[in-house]
C-alpha positions in Angstrom: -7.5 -2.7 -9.3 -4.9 -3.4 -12.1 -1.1 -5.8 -10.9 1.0 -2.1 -11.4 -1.5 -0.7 -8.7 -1.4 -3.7 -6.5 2.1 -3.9 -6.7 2.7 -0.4 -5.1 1.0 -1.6 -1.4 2.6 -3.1 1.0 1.6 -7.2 2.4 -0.1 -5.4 5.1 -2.2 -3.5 2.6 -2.5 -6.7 0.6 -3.7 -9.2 3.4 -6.1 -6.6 4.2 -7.5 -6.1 0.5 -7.2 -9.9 0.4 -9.8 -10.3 3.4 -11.9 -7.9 1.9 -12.0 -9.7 -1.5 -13.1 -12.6 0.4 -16.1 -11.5 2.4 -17.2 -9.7 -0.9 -17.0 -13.3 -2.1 -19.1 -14.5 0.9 -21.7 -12.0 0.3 -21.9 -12.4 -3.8 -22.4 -16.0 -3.3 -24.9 -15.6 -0.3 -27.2 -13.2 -2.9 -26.9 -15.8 -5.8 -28.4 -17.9 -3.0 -30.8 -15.7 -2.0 -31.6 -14.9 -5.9 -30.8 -11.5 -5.7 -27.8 -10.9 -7.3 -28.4 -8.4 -10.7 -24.6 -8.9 -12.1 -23.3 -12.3 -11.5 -19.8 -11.1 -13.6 -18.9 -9.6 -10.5 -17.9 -13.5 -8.8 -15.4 -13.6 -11.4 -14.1 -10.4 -11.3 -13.7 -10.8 -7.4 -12.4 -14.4 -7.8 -9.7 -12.8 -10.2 -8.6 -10.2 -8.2 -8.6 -12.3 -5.5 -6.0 -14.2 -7.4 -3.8 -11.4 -8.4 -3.1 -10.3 -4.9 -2.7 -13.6 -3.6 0.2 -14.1 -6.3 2.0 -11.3 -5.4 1.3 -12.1 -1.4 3.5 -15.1 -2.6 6.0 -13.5 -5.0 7.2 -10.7 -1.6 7.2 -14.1 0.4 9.3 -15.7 -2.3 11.9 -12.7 -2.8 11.9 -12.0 1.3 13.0 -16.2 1.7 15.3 -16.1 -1.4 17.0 -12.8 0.2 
């Protein structure tokens, strides 16, 4: 999911997204430990979308405490 996409949900939509980024996390790295992961790639992308909602969790929190 691209930033413009991201942008458009609301923190309660994000936090959620955010959670499930996470336990997709927990389960990629549980089948690299397991040896039965076919596309490793997919960490990264997870870890950097992971990222990208988490920065604009903290840009709304930013604007709502400036405002």
């Amino acid at each position: 999911m691209k930033a413009a996409q991201l942008r458009e949900l609301s923190p309660e939509e994000l936090a959620q997204k955010l959670s499930g980024l996470k336990r997709e996390l927990l389960d990629l790295r549980m089948a690299v430990a397991a040896g039965k992961l076919d596309k490793p790639h997919r960490i990264l992308l997870a870890r950097r979308e992971a990222a990208r909602v988490l920065t604009l969790i903290n840009q709304q929190q930013e604007r709502q405490a400036s405002a």
